[in-house]
Biopython code that builds the backbone (N, CA, C, O; Angstrom):
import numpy as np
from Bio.PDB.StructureBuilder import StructureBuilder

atoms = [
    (1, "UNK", "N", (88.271, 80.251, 199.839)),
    (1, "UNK", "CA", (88.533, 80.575, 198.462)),
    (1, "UNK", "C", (87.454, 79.940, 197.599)),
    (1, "UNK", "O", (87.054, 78.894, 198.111)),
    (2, "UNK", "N", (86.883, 80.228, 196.503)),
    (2, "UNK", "CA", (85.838, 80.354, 195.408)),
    (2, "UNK", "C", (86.446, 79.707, 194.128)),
    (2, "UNK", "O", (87.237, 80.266, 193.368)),
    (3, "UNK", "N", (86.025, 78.619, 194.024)),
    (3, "UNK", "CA", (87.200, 77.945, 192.902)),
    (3, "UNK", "C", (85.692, 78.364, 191.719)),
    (3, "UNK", "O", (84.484, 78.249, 191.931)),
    (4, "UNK", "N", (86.307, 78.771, 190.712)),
    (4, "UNK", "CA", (85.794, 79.324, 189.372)),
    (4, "UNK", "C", (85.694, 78.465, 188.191)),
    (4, "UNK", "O", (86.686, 78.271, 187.488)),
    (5, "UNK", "N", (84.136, 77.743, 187.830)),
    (5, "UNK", "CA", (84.446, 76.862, 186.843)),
    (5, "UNK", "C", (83.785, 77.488, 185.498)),
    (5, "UNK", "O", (82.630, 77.798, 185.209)),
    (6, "UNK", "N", (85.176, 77.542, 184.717)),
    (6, "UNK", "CA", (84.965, 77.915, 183.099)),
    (6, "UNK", "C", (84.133, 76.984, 182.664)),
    (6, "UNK", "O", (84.041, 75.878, 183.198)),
    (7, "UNK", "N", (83.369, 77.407, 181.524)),
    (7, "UNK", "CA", (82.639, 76.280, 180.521)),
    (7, "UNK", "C", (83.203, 76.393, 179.464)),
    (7, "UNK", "O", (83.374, 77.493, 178.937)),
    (8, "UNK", "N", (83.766, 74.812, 178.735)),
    (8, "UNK", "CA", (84.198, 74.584, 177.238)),
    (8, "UNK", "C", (84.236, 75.550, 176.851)),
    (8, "UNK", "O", (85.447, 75.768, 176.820)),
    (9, "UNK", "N", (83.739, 76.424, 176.477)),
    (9, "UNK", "CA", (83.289, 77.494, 175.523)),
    (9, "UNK", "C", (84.586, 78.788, 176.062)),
    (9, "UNK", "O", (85.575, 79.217, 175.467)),
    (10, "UNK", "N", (84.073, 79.071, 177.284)),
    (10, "UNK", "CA", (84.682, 80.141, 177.897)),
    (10, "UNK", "C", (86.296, 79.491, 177.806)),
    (10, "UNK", "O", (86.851, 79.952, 176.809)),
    (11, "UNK", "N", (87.112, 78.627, 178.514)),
    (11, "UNK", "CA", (88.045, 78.286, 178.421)),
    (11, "UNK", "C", (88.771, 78.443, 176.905)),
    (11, "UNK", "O", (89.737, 79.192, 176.760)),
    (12, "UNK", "N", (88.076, 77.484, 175.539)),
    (12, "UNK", "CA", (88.529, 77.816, 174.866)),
    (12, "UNK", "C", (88.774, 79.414, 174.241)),
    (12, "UNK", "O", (89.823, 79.793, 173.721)),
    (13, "UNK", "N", (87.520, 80.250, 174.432)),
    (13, "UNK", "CA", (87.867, 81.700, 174.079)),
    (13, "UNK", "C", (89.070, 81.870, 174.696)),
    (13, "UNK", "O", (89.946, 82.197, 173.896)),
    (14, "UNK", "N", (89.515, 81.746, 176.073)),
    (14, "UNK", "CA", (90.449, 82.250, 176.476)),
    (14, "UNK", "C", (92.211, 81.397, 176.027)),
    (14, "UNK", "O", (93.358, 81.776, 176.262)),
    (15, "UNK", "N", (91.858, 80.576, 175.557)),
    (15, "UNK", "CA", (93.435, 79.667, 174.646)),
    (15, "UNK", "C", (93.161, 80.454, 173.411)),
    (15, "UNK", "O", (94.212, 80.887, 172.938)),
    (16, "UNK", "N", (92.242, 80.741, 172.823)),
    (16, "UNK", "CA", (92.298, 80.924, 171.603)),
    (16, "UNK", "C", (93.260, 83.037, 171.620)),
    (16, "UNK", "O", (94.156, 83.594, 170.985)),
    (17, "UNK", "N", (92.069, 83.503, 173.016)),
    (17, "UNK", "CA", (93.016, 85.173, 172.857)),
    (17, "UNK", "C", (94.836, 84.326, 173.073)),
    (17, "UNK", "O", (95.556, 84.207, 172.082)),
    (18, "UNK", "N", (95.194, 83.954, 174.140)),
    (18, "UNK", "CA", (96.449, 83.713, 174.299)),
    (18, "UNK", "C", (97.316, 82.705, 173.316)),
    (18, "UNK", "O", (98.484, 82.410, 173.566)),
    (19, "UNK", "N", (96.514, 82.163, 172.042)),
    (19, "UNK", "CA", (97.039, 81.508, 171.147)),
    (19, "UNK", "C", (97.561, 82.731, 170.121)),
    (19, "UNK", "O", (98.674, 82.497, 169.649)),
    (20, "UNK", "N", (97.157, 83.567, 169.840)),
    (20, "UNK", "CA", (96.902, 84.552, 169.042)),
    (20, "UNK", "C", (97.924, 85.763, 169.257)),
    (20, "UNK", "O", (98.534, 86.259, 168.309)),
    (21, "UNK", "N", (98.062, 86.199, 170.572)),
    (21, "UNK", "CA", (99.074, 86.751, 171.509)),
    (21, "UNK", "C", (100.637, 86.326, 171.637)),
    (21, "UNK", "O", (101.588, 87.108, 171.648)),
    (22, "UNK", "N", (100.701, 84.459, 171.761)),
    (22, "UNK", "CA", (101.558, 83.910, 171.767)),
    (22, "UNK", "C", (102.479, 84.305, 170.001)),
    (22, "UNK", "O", (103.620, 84.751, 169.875)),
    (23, "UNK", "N", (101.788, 84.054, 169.220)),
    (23, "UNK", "CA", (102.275, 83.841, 167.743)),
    (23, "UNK", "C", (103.316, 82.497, 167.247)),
    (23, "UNK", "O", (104.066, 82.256, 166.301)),
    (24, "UNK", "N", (102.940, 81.931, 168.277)),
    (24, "UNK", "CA", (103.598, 80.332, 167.571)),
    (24, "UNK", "C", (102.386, 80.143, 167.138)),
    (24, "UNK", "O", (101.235, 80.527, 167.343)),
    (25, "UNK", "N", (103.292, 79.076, 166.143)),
    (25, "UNK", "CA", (102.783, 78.517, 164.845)),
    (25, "UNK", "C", (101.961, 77.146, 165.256)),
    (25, "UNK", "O", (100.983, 76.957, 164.532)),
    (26, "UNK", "N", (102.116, 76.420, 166.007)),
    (26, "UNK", "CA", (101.568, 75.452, 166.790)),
    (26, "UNK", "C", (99.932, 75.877, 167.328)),
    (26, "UNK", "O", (98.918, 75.378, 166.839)),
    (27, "UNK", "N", (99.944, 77.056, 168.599)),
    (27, "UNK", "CA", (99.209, 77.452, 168.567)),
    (27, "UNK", "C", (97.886, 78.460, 167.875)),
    (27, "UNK", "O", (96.757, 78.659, 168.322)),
    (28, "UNK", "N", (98.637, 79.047, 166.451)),
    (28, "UNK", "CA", (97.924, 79.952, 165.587)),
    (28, "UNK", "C", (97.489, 78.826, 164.728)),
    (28, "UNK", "O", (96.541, 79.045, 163.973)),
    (29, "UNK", "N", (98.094, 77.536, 164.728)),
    (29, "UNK", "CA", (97.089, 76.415, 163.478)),
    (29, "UNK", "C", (95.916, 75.992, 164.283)),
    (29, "UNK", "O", (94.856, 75.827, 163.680)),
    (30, "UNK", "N", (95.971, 75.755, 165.830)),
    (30, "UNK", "CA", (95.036, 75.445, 166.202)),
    (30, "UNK", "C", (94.035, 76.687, 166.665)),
    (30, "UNK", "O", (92.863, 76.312, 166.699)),
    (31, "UNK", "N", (94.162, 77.610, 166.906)),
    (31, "UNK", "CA", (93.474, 78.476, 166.885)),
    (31, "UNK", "C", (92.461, 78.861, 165.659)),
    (31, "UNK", "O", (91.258, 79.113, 165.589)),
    (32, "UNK", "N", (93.568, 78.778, 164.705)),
    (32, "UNK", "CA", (92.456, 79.328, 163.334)),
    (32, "UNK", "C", (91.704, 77.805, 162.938)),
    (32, "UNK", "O", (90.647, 77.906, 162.315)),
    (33, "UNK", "N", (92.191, 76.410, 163.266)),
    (33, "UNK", "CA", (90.940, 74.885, 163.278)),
    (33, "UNK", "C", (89.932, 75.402, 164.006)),
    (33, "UNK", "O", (88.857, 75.563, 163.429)),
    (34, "UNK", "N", (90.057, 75.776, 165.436)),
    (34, "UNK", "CA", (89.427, 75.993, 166.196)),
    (34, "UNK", "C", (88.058, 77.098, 165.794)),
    (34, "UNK", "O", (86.871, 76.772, 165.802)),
    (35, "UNK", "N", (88.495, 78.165, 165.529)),
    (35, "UNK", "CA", (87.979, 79.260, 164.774)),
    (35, "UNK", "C", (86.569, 78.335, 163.833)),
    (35, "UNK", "O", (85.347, 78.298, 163.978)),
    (36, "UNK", "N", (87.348, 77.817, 163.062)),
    (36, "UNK", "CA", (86.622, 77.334, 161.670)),
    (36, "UNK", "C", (85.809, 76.356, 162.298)),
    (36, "UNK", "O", (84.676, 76.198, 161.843)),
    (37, "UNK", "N", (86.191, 75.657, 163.285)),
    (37, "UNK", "CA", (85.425, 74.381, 163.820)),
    (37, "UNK", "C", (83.728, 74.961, 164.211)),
    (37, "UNK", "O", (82.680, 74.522, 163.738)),
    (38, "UNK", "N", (83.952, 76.346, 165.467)),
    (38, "UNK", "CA", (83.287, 76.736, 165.850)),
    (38, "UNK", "C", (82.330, 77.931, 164.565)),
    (38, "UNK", "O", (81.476, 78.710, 164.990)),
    (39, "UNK", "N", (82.568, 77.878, 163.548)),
    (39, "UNK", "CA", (82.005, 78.764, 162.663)),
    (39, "UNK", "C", (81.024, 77.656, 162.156)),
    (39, "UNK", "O", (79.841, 77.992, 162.089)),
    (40, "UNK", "N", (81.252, 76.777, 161.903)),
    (40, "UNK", "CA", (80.216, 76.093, 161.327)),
    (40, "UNK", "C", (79.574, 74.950, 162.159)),
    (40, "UNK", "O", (79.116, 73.941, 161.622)),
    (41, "UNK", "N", (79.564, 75.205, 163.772)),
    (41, "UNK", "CA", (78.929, 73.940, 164.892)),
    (41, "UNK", "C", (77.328, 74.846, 165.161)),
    (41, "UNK", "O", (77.739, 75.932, 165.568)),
    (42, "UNK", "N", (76.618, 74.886, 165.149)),
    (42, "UNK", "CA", (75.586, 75.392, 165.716)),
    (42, "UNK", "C", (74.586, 74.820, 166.173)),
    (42, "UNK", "O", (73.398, 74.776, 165.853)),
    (43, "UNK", "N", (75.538, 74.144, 167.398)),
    (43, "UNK", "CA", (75.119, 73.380, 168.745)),
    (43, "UNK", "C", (75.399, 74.861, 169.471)),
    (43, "UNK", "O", (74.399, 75.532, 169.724)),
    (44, "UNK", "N", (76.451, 75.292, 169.749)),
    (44, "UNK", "CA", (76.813, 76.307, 170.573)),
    (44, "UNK", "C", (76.767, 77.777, 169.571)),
    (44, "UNK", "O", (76.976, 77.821, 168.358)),
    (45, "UNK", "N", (76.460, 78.822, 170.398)),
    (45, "UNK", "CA", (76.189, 79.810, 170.099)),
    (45, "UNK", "C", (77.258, 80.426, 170.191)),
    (45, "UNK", "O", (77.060, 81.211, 171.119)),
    (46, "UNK", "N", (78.933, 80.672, 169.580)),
    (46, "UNK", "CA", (79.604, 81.468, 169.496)),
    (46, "UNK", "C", (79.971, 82.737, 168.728)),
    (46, "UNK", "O", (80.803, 82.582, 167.834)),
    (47, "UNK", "N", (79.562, 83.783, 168.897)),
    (47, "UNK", "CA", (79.617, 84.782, 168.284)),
    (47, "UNK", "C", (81.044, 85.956, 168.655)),
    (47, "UNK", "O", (81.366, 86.139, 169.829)),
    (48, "UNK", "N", (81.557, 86.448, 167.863)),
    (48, "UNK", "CA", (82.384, 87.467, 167.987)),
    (48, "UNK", "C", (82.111, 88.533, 168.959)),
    (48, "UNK", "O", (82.821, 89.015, 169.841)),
    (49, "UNK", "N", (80.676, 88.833, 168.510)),
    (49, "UNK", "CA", (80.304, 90.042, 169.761)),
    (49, "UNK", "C", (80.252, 89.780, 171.227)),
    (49, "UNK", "O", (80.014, 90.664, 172.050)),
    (50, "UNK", "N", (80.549, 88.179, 171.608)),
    (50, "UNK", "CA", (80.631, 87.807, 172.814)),
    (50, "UNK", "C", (82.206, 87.715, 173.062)),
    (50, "UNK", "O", (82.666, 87.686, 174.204)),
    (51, "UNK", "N", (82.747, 87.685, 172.282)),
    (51, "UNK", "CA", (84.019, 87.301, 172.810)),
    (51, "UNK", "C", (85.355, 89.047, 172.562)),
    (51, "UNK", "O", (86.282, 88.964, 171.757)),
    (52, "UNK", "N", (85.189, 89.987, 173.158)),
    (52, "UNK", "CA", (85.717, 91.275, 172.475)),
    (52, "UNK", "C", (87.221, 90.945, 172.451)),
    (52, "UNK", "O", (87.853, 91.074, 171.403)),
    (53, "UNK", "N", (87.983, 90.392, 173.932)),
    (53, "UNK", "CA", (89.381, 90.185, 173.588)),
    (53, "UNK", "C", (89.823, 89.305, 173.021)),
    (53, "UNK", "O", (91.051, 89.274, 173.086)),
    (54, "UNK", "N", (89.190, 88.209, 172.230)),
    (54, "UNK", "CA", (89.021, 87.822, 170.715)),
    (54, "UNK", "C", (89.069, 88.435, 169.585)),
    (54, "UNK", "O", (89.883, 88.225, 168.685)),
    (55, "UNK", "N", (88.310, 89.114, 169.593)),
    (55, "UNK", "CA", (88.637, 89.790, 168.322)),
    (55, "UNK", "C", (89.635, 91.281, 168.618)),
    (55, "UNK", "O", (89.837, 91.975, 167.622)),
    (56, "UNK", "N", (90.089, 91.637, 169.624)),
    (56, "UNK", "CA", (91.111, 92.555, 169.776)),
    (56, "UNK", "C", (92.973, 91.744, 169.333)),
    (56, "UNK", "O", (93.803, 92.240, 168.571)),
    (57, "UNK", "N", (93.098, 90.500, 170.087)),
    (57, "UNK", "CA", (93.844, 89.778, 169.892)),
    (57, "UNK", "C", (93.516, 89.281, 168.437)),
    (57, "UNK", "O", (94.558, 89.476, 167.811)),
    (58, "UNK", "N", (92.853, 88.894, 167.839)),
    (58, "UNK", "CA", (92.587, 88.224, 166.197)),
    (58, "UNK", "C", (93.146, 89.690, 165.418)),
    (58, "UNK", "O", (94.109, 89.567, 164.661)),
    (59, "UNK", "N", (92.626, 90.864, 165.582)),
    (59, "UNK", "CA", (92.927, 92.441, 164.999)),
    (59, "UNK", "C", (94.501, 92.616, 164.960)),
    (59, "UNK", "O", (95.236, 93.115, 164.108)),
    (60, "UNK", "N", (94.764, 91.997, 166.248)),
    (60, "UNK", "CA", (96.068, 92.674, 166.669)),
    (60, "UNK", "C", (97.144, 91.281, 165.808)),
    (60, "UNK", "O", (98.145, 91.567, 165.152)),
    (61, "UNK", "N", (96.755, 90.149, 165.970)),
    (61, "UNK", "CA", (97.999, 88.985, 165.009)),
    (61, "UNK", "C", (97.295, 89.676, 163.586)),
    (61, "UNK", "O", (98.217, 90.309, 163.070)),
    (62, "UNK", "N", (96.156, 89.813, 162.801)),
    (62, "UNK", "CA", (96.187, 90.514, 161.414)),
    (62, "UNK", "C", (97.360, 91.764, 161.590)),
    (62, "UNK", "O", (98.313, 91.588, 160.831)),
    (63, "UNK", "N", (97.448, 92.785, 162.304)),
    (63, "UNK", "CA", (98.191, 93.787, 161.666)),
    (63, "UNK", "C", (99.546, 93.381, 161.751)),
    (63, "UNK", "O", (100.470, 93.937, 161.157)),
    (64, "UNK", "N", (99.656, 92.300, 162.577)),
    (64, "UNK", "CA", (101.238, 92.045, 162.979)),
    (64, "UNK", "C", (101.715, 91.240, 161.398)),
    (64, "UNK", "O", (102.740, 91.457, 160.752)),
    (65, "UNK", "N", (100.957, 90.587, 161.180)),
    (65, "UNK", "CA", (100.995, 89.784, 160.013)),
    (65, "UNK", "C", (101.077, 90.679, 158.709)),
    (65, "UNK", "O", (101.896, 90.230, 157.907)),
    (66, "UNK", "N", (100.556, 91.613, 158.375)),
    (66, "UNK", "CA", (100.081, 92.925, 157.461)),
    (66, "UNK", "C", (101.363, 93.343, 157.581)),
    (66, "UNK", "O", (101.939, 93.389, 156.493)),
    (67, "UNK", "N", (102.185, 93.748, 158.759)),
    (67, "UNK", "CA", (103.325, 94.356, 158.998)),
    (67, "UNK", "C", (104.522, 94.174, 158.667)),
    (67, "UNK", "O", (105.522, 94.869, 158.486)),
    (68, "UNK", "N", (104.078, 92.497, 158.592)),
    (68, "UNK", "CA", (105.685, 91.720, 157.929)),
    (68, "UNK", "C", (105.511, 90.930, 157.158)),
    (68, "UNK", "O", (106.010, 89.814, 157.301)),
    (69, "UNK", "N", (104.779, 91.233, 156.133)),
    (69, "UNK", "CA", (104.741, 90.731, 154.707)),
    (69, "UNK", "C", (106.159, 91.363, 154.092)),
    (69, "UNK", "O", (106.542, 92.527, 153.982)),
    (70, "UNK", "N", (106.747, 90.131, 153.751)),
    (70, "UNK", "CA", (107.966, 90.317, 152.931)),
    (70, "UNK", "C", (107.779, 90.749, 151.315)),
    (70, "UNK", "O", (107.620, 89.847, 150.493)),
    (71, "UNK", "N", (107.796, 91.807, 150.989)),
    (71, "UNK", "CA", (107.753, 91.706, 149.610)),
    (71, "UNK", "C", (108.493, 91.251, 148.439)),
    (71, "UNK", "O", (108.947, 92.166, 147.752)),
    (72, "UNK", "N", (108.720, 90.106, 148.057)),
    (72, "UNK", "CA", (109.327, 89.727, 147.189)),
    (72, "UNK", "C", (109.892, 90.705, 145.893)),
    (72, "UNK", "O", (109.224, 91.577, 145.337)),
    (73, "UNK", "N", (111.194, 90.352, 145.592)),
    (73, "UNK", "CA", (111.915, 91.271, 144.333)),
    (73, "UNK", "C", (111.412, 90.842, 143.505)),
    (73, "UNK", "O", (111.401, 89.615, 143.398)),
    (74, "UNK", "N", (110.758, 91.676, 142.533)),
    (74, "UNK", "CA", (110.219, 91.498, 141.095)),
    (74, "UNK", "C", (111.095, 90.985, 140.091)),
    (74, "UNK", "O", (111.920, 91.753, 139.596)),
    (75, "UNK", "N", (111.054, 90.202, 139.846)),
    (75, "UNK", "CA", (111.900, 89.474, 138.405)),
    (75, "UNK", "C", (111.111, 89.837, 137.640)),
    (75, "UNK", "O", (109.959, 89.760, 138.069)),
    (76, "UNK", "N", (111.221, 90.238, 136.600)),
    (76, "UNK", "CA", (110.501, 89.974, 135.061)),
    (76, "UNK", "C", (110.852, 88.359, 134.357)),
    (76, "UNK", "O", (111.995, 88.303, 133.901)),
    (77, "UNK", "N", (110.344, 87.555, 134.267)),
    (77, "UNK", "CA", (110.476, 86.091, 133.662)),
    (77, "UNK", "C", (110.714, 86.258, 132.301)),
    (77, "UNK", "O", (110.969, 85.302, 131.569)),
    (78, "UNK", "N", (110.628, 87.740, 131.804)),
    (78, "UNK", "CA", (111.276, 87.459, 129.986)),
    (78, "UNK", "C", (112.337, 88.180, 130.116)),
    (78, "UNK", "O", (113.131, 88.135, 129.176)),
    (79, "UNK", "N", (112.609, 88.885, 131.074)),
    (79, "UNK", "CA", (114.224, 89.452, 130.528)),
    (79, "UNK", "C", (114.987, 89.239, 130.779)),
    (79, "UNK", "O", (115.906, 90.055, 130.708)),
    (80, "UNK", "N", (115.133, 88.224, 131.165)),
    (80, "UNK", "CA", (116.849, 86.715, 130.778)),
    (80, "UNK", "C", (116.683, 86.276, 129.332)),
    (80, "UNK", "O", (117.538, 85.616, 128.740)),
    (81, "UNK", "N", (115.433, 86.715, 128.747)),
    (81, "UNK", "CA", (115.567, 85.843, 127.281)),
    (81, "UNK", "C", (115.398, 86.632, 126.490)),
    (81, "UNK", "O", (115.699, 86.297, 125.344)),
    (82, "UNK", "N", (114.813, 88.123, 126.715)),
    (82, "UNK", "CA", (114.679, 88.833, 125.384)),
    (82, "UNK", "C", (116.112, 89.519, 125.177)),
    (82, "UNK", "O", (116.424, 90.594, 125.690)),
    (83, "UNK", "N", (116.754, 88.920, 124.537)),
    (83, "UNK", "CA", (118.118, 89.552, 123.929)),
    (83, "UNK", "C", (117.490, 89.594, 122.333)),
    (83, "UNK", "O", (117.293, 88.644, 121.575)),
    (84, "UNK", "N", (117.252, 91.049, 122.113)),
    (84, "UNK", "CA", (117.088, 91.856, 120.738)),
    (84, "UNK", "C", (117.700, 91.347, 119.617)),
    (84, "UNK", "O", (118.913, 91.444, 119.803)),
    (85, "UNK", "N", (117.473, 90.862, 118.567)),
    (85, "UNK", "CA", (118.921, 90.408, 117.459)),
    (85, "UNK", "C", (118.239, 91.481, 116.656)),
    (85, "UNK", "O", (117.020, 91.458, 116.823)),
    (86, "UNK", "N", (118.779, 92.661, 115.617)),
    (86, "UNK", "CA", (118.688, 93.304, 114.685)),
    (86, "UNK", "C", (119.157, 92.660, 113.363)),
    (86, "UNK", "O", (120.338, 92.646, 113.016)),
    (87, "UNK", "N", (117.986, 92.047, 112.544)),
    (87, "UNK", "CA", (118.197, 91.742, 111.549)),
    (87, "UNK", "C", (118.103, 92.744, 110.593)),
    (87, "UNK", "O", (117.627, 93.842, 110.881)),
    (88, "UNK", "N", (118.669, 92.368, 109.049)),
    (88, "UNK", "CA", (118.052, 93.686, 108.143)),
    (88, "UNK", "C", (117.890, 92.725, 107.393)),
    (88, "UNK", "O", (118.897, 92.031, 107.250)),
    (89, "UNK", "N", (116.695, 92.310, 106.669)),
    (89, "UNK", "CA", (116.249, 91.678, 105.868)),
    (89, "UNK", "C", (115.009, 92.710, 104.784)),
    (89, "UNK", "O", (113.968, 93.257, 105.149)),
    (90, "UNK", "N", (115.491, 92.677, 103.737)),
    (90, "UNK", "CA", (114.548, 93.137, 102.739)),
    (90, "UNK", "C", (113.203, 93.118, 102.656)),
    (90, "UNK", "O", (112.867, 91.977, 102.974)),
    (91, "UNK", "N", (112.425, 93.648, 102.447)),
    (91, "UNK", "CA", (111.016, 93.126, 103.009)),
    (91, "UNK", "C", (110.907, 93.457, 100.792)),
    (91, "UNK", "O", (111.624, 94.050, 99.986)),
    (92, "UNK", "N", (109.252, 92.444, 100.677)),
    (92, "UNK", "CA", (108.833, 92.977, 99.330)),
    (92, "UNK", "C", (108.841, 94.426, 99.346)),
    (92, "UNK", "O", (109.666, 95.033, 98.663)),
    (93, "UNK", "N", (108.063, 94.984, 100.007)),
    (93, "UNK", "CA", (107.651, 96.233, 99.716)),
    (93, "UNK", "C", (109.155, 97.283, 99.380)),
    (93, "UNK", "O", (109.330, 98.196, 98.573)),
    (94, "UNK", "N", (110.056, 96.655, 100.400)),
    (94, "UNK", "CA", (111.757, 97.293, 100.094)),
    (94, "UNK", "C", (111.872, 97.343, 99.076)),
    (94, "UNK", "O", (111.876, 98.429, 98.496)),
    (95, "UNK", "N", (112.047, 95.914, 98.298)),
    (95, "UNK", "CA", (112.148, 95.993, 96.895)),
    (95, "UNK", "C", (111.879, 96.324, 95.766)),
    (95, "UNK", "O", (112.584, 96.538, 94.780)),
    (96, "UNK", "N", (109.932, 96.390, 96.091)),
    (96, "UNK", "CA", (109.555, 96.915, 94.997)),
    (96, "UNK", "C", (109.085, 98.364, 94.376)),
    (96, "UNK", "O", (108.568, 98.743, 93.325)),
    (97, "UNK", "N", (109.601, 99.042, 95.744)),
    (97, "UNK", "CA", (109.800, 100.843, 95.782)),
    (97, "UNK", "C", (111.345, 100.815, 95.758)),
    (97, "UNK", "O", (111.675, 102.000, 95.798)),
    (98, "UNK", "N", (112.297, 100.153, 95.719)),
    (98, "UNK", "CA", (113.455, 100.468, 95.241)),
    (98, "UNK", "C", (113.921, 99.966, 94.040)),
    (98, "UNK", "O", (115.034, 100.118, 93.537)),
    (99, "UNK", "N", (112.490, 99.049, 93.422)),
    (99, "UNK", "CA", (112.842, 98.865, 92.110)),
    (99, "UNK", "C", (112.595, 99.880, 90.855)),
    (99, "UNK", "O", (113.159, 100.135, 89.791)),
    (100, "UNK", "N", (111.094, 100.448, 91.786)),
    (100, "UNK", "CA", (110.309, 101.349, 90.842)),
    (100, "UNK", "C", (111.172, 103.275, 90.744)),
    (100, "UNK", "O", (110.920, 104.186, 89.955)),
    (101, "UNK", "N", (112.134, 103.225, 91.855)),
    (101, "UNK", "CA", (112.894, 104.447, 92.158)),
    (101, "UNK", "C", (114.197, 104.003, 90.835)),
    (101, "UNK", "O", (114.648, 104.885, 90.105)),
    (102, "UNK", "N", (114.514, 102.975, 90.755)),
    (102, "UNK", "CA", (115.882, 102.481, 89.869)),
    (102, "UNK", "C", (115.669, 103.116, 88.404)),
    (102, "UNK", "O", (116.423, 103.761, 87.675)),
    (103, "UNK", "N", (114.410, 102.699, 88.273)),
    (103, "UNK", "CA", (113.960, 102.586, 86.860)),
    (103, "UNK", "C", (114.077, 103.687, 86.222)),
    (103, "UNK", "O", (113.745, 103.754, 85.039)),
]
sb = StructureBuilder()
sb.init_structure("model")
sb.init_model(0)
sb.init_chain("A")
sb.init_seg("    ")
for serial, (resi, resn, name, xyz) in enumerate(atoms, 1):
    if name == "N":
        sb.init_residue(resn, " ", resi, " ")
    sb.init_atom(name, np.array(xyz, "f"), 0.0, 1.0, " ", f" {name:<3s}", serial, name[0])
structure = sb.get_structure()
């Protein structure tokens, strides 16, 4: 038998597809550290176009995520308080076209 040795690199691609797959929350925080860690190391050359069932699994937790966005019920925040009061208050102009009609 042929024992098969992953490199850092390769191993993690492969926690990161099955972190992603899994959808615990444990593993999707370290996945997306991981992600970010390797976006800005450039000691190692990790690119997306090397890794395809990476980004099939990353595609596939976005739509799952897209899918179950809860949409929250719209409240309006003023209409518990706009209760209308109808005043009738005289305005000048009331008065002084119903003074000039009197006359």
């Amino acid at each position: 038998m042929r024992t098969v040795k992953l490199s850092q690199l390769e191993a993690e691609s492969k926690r990161l597809v099955l972190a992603f797959e899994s959808r615990l929350t444990k593993e999707l925080n370290w996945a997306l550290n991981t992600l970010a860690l390797f976006s800005c190391n450039t000691s190692q050359n990790f690119t997306l176009e090397n890794q395809p069932y990476l980004l099939d699994s990353l595609a596939n937790y976005l739509v799952h995520c897209i899918q179950h966005i809860e949409s929250p019920a719209y409240t309006d925040p003023f209409e518990k308080r706009s209760k209308l009061v109808s005043v009738s208050v005289p305005s000048y102009v009331d008065s002084v076209g119903g003074a000039s009609e009197t006359k």
